[in-house]
N, C-alpha and C positions, 0 to 999 in steps of 0.2 A: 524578423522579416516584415516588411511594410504591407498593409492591409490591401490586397490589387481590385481598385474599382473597377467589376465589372459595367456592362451597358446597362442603359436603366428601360429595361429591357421586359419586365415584369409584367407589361399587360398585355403580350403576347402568348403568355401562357395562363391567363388570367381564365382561359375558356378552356385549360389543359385538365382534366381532370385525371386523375390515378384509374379510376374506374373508367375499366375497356367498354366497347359501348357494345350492347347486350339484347338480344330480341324480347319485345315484350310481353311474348308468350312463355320466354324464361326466365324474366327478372328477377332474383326473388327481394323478401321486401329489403331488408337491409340497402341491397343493390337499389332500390326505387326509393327509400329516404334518404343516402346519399346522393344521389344524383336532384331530389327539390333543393336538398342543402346547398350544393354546387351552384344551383339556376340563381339560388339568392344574392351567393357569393360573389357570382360573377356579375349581378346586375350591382352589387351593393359597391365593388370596385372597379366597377364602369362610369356607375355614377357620382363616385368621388373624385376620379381621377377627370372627368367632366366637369366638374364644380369648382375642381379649385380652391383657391382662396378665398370663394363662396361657398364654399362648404361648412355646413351644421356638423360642428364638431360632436357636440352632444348627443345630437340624432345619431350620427356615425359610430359614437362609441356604443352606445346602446343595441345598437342592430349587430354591430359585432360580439359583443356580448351573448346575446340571444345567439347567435350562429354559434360560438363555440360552446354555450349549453348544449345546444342539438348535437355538435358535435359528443359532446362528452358521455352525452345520454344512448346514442347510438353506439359508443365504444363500451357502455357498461356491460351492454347487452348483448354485443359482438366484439369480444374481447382478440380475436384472432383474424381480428376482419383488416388484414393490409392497405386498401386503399382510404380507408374513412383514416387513418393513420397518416398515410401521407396528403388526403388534402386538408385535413387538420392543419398540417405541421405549415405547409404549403401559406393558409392563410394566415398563419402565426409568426411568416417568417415574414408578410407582408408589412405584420403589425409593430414591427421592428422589435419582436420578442425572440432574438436570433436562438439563444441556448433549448429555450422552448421548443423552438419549432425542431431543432436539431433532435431534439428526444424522439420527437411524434414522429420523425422522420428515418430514425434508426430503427425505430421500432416496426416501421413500412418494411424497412430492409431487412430486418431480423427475419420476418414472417413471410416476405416474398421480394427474395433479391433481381427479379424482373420487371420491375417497375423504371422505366425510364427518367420519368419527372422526379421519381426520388434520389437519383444518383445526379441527376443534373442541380436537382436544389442544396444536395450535398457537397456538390462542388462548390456553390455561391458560396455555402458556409464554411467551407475552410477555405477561400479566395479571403472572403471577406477577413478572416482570422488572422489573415498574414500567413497560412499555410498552402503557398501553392501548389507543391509537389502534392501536396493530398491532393487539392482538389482537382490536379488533373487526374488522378485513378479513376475517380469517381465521374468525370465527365466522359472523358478513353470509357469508363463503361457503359455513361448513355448512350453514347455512338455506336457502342458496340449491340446494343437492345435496339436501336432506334437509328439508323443510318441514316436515314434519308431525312431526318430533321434539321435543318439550317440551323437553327437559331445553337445545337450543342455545338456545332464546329465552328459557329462565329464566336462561341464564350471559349472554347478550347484555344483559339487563334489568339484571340484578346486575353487569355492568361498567359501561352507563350511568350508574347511580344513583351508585357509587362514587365515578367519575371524572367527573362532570358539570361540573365547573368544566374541565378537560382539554381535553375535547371541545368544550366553549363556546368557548373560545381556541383552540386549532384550527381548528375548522371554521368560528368566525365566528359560531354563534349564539348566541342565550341559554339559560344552565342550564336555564331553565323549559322548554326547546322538547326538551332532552335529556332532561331528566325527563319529560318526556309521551311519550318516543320507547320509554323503560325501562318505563312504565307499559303501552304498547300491546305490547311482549314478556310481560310479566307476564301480561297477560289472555291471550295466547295459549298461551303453558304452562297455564296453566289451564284456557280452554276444550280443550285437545288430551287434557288427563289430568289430568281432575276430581277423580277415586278419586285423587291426589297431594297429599295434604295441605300438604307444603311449598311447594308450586307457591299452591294455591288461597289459603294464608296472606299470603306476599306479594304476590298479586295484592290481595285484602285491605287488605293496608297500606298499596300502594302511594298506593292514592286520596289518602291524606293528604299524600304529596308532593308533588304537586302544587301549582304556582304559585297558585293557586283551590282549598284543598283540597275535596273533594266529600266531606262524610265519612255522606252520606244514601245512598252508593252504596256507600262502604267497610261500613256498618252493614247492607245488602241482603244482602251476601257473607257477612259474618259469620253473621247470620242463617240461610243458607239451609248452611253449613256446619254448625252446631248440628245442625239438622234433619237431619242424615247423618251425625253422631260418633254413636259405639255406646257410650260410656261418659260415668260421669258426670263423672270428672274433665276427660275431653275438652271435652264441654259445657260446666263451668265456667269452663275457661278463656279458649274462644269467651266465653262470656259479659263475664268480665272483660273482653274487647279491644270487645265492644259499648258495655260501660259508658265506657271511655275514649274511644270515636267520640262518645260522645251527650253527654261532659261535653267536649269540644272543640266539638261541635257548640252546646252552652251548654243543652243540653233536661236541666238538674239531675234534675229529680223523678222520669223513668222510668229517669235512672241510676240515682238511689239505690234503686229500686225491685228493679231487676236487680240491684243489689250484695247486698242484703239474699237475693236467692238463692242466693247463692256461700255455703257451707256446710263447705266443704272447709278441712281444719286447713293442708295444708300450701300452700293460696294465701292463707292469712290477711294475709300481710303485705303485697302485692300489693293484695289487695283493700282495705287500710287505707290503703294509700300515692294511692288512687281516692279514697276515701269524704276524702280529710285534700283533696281538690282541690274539694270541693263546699263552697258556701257554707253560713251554718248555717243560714239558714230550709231549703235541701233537706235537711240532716241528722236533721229531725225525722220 
């Protein structure tokens, strides 16, 4: 099976830590050396991901280094401590030390199979494995810990859609029933966290995957995202994905209508690769 790219999606959960957050009249210390560990963790991959291709490689490996001493040292001395486990694993799996982090990560699970981020980071690694069917159990169980979190039903959507032929031959159904299963995650990353642009984009697109595609409901979405971008490039390129709903849909004339909006030098070509799909009485 082919390795399914999830989104690169990683510094959304970059502030996610395993450890539930805890009054500081109960802390205990464990719980409060985990959590400076984290504050480091998160600035140390904020600031890389900030930097770039200016980024101090040297410096970066070093500070990571130092972080998983701490880790390691915290885990000599809280041998059963679940969450220093999974944000170990977590920032190990950043470090593109995938089998690693998998260990520190089963080991989360082993000790407390309640932990959300660890069944969703468990998905990533058997996605990334080329094992989809796993890694939907394991996602199916952060949603099941963790409902109300977008970002699991936008990676459960995007391994659906992926691996829809997989899951068809496994479980016996047809592609169109997996695809509608990836479509009903979409809309729920979406409905949960609208203000997410990426979330409400494929929720968007998804209509047209569909065995029946709907694309009178893909063009609603589009539409009412328009209505909520603050710029005009953003707008236009909402626009250009309406114009392609409505020349799939075959409604020519309000595409070309709406193309003749798009203004923007650098979606010229985009916008000409639409207008070259319209017949030529709509070109007039």
């Amino acid at each position: 099976m082919k390795k399914i790219a999830l989104p690169a999606l990683w510094l959304v959960l970059a502030a996610a830590a395993a450890l539930p957050a805890a009054r500081a009249d109960t802390e205990t210390m464990p719980e409060h050396t985990l959590l400076q560990i984290i504050d480091r963790q998160k600035t140390l991959l904020a600031t890389a991901a900030k930097e770039g291709a200016a980024l101090d490689a040297e410096s970066f490996r070093v500070q990571v280094q130092d972080l998983c001493h701490e880790y390691e040292m915290l885990l000599r001395q809280n041998p059963n401590f679940a969450p220093a486990y999974a944000d170990y694993g977590y920032l190990l799996s950043k470090m593109d030390m995938a089998r690693a982090a998998a260990a520190m990560l089963n080991k989360a699970d082993q000790i407390d199979p309640k932990i959300p981020m660890v069944k969703n980071q468990l998905g990533n690694y058997f996605a990334e494995q080329g094992k989809p069917v796993e890694a939907a159990v394991y996602f199916r169980a952060a949603i099941a810990l963790a409902p109300d979190e977008p970002l699991y039903h936008y990676q459960l959507g995007t391994l659906l859609h992926e691996a829809k032929d997989d899951f068809a031959r496994v479980e016996g159904r047809a592609a169109g029933l997996v695809e509608l299963e990836a479509h009903g995650e979409f809309r729920k990353a979406a409905e949960l966290a609208p203000e997410r642009i990426e979330f409400m984009y494929r929720y968007a697109e998804s209509f047209a995957d569909l065995d029946k595609a709907e694309w009178g409901k893909g063009l609603e979405v589009w539409a009412a995202m328009e209505e909520k971008e603050p710029t005009d490039f953003g707008r236009a390129i909402l626009r250009l994905q309406a114009a392609n709903t409505l020349i799939k849909e075959g409604r020519f004339d309000p595409a070309r209508v709406l193309l003749a909006t798009i203004t923007e030098t650098k979606l010229e070509r985009q916008k000409q690769k639409l207008v070259a799909q319209l017949p030529e009485s709509a070109k007039k």
